[in-house]
N, C-alpha and C positions, 0 to 999 in steps of 0.2 A: 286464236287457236282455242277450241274448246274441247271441255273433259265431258262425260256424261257421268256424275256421282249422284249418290243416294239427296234425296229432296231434292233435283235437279241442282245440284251443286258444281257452279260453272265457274268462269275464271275473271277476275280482277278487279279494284279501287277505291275510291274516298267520296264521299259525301260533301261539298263544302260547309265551312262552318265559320261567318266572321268571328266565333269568338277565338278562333285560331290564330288571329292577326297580332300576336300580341309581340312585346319588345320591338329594337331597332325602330327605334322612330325616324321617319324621312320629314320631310318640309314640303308645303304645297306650293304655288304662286303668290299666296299670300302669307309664307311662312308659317305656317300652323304646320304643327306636326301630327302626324299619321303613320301610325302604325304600319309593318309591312314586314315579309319574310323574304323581299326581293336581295337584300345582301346574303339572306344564306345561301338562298338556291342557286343565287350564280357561282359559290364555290362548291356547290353539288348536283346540279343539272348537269355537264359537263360528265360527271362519274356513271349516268347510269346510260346505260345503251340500246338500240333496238335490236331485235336478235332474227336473222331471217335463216330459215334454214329449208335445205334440198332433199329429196331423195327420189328415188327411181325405186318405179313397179312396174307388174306386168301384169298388164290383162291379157285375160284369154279365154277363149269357148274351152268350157271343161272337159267337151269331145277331144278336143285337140289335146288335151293333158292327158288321155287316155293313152298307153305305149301301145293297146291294140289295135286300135283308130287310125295311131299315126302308120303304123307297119301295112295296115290294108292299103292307104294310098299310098302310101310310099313317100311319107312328107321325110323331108333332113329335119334337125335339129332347127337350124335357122327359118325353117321357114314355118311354122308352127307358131301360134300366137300372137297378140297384137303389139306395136313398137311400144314401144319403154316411154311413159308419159313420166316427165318432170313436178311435182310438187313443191310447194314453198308454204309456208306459214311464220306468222311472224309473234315474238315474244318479244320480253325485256332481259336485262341483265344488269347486275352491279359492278363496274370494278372495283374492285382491294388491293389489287397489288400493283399500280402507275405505275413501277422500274421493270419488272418481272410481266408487265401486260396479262394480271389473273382475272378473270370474269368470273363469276358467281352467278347462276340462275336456277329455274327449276329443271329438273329432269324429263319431265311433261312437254317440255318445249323443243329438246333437243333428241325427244326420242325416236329414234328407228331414222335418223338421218344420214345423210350418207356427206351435206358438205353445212358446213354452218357459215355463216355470216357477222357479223357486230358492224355495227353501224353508229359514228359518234355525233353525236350533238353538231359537230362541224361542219358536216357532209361529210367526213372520210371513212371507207369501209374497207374489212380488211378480213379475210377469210381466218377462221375461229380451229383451232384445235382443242379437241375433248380430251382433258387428261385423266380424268375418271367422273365417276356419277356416284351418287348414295338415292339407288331409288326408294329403299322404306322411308326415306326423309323427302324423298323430293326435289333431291339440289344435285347439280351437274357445276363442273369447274372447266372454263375455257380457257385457254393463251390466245393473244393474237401477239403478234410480234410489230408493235410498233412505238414511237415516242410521242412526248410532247402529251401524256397520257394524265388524266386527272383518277383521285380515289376517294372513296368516303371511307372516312373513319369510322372501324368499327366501336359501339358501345359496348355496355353491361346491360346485356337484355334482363336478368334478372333483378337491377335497380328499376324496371318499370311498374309505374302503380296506376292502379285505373281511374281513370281520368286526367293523363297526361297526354298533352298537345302531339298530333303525328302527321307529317304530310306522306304522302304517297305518290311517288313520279314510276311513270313506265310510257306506255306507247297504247292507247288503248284504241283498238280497230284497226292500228294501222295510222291512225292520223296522224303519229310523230308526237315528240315528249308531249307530257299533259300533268300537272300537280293538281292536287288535289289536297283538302285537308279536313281533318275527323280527331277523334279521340280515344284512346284505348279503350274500350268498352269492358275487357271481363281477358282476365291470364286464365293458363293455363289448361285451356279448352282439349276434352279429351273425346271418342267415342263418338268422332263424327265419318271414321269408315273410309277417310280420305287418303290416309297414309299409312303405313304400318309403324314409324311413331309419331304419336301425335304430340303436343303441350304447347300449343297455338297460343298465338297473341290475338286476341279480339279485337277490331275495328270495327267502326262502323265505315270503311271505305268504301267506297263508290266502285269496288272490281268489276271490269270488262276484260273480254277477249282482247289479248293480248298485249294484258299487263303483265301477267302471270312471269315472276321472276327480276318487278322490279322494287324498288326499294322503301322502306317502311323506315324513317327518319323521326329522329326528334327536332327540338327547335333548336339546337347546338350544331345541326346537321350533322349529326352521326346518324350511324346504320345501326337498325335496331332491329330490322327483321327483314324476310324477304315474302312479297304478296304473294297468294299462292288458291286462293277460293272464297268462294261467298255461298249463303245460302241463298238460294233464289225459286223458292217454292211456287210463286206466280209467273216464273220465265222472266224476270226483274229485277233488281237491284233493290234491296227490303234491308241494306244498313246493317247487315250483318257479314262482315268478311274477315279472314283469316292472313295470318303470317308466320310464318317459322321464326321463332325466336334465335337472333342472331350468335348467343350460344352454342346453341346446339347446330344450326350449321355453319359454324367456326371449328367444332370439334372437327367436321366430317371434310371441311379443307384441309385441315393441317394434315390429319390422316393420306387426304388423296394428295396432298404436296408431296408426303414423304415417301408413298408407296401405290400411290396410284389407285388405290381400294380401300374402302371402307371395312373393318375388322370389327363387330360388337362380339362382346363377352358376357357372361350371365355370372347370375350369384348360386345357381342351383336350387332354385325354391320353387316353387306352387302358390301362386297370389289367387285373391277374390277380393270384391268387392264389401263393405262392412252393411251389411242389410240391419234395419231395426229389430230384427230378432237376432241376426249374430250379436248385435251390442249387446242388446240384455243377456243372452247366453255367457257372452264372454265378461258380464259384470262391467261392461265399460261405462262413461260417465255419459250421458241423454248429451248428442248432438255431439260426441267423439269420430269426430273425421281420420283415415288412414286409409292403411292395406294390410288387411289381414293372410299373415303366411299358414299357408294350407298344406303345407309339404314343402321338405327339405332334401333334397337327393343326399342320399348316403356318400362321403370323402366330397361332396363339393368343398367349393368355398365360403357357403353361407354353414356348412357342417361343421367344419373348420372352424369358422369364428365363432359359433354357438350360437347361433340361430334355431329358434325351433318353431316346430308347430302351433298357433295360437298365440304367436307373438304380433301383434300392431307396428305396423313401418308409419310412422307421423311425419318422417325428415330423412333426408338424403343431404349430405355437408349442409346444414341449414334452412336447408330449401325446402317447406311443408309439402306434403306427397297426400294428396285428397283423393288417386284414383288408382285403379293399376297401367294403364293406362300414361299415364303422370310416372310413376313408381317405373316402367317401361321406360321410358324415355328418357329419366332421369339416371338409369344405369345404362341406356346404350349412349349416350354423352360418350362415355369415357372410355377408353382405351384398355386393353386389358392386361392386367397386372396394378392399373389405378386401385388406389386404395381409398375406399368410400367409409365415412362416418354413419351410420343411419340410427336414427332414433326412435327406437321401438318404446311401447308401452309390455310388459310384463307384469302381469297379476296386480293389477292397477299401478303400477309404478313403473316412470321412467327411467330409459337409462340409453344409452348410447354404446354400440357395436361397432368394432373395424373389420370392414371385413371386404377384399382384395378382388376386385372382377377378374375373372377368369378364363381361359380359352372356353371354349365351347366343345362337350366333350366327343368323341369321333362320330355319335352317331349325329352329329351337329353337320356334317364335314361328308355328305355320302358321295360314293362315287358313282359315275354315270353306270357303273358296269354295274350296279344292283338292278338298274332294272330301265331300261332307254326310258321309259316314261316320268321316271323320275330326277329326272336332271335338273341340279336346279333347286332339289328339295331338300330340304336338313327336318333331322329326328332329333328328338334325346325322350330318355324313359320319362315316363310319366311318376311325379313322387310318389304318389301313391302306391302307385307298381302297376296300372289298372293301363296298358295301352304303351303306343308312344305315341307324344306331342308334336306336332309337325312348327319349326320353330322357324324356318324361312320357307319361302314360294318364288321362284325367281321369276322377273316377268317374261312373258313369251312365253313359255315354257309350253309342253302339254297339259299338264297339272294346272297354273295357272289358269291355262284354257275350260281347263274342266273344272273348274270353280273350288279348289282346294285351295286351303287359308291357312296363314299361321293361324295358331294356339286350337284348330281341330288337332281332335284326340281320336289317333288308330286304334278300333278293338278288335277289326279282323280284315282281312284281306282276301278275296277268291272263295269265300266263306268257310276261311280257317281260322280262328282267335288270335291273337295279335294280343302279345305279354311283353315282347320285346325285339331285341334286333333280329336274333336269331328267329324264331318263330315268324315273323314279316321274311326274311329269305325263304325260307322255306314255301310260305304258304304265295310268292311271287313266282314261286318256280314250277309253279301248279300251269300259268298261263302264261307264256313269256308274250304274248302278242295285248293282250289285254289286264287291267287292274280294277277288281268290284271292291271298292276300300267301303266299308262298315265305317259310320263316321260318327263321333258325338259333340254338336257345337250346341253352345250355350241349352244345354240338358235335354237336348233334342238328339236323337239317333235317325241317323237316313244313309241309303246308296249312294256313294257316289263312283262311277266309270270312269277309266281312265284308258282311252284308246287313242 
């Protein structure tokens, strides 16, 4: 299965690498020992699975979708358009949960399907039910209902350090399992356009079509990540590939265990990036890494704990925050009402904030009935007061269609200025069939239509 992303960014695995072979010494013929990973894999080849999934379309002559075409000949309903053709493609998956039969994969793989499949190491296949999806991250959660069922244990994706041993198992092509093995090349990879959060595990893995969603392991064989893309700028495999650190989609199981949807929450602020003249502006110290907060919404939660403007985010519970991006993703981890540590710098001095993730406030939450073209879309004001920020994009959508992205900034609508919620009604009710949104992404202003 493949994606088409920015630098022809496609999908799945590992590079081999003898110096991967290391521990669990076996014996040859002649007794000499040799190294091998074959006692791990056989207690985790079994866990991860091939993922085949269905759906049904319709083609058709677009005359025929016309209702004044079909009324002159006098076509019915059924007989207009071509039969309904079957599709299949195939991914990977991880189980986690052997008693409860939970599969873990990407969202990529399973999307716009109508039946899914899992397929085990054994030959036995067993039709998959979707219990929810978190598409800003990428990960969809299956059940299949069977026993006799194998799991990988999850890690602490955040005890990884670059250049730690990783294999990579999935199904790539089609051909059925396939390991692979590389090294963690570079954490916490942000601003590659792929997800709406990113904090990627680096590989140098070997990703092919349709590994996509299988398993990113240490040498203890635990799960440390789930494969998900590579860059492949020459149409090739160039040792640069990605995984979802098994943190962050551990949060977005539990969530869909418990409630079937993924819930993120915000702190109410305004992030940027720390450019070499913000440093000197803000007196920071030559090669001061963070996220500089650029606005704080008035009665948020980052208000609340005294946050302010021109404060440095360095740490989230511990964890260095180098991007916003990073800073993103390390607050939609969490649940909301979680209460986050972060460590800002202040007028050259450290210090440490508690401060409680939050609902997301109602212009977060829109309803279809603002506007049909808008389903699917969340607001909240802009701190500054300058717009509102478009803070989700549902996919399918028509918005998505028309290339509307979180964190564009609304300044007008139907070419009436756009200040807030009230003011975006207003000036939506100008056109109920059509939306000209005035748009400002990264300091750039352009139209974008919305029909």
């Amino acid at each position: 299965m493949m994606r088409a992303l920015p630098l022809l960014l496609a999908l799945f695995i590992t590079l081999p690498s003898n110096h991967a072979l290391g521990a669990w010494p076996l014996k040859d013929s002649q007794g000499v020992e040799l190294p091998s990973l074959a006692p791990m894999l056989e207690s985790v080849n079994p866990a991860v699975v091939n993922i085949a999934t269905y759906s049904q379309r319709r083609e058709s002559n677009p005359l025929l979708s016309d209702p004044f075409f079909r009324r002159f000949f006098n076509l019915p309903p059924q007989e207009y358009g071509a039969p309904r053709k079957q599709q299949n493609s195939a991914g990977s998956g991880v189980i986690v949960d052997a008693d409860e039969g939970i599969v873990m994969t990407n969202f990529h793989v399973i999307k716009g399907a109508d039946e899914v499949e899992v397929a085990l190491i054994d030959g036995r296949a067993f039709k998959a039910k979707v219990l929810g999806s978190d598409p800003e991250l990428d990960v969809a959660i299956l059940k299949v209902d069977a026993d006799q069922l194998s799991q990988i244990p999850l890690a602490d994706s955040s005890s990884l350090r670059v250049g730690d041993f990783v294999v990579a198992i999935g199904n790539p092509f089609g051909l059925g399992q396939t390991v692979t093995t590389g090294i963690v090349s570079a954490l916490g990879r942000t601003g590659l356009g792929i997800e709406g959060y990113e904090n990627f595990i680096q590989t140098d893995a070997s990703i092919n079509p349709g590994n996509s969603g299988g398993a990113l392991v240490n040498l203890r064989g635990e799960l440390v990540g789930i494969n998900t893309a590579i860059i492949a700028p020459s149409g090739g495999n160039v040792g640069i590939g990605f995984a979802i650190p098994i943190n962050m989609a551990r949060a977005s199981l539990e969530q869909i265990l418990d409630s079937g949807k993924v819930e993120r929450g915000q702190l109410g602020v305004g992030i940027q990036e720390i450019t070499p003249d913000l440093r000197e502006a803000f007196n920071l110290d030559n090669g001061q890494q963070g996220v500089l907060i650029s606005g704080v919404s008035k009665g948020s939660a980052a208000d609340e704990a005294g946050i302010e403007p021109g404060d440095v985010v360095v740490s989230v519970n511990g964890e260095a925050t180098l991007s916003t991006g990073q800073l993103r993703s390390q607050v939609g981890m969490h649940r909301i009402g979680d209460t986050l540590t972060l460590g800002i710098i202040r007028d050259r001095r450290e210090r440490e904030i508690r401060v409680k993730v939050s609902k997301p406030d109602s212009l977060s939450r829109l309803s279809p009935t603002l506007h049909r073209l808008l389903e699917g879309v969340g607001f909240e004001n802009a701190p500054d007061g300058r717009g509102l920020v478009v803070t989700q994009v549902a996919p399918d959508t028509p918005a998505a269609f028309s290339g509307l992205r979180p964190g564009d900034r609304i300044v007008g609508a139907n070419r009436q200025a756009v200040k807030d919620l009230e003011s975006l009604q207003r000036a939506l009710a100008l056109n109920p069939k059509a939306i000209l949104f005035h748009i400002e992404r990264k300091g750039q202003r352009f139209y974008l239509v919305l029909q």
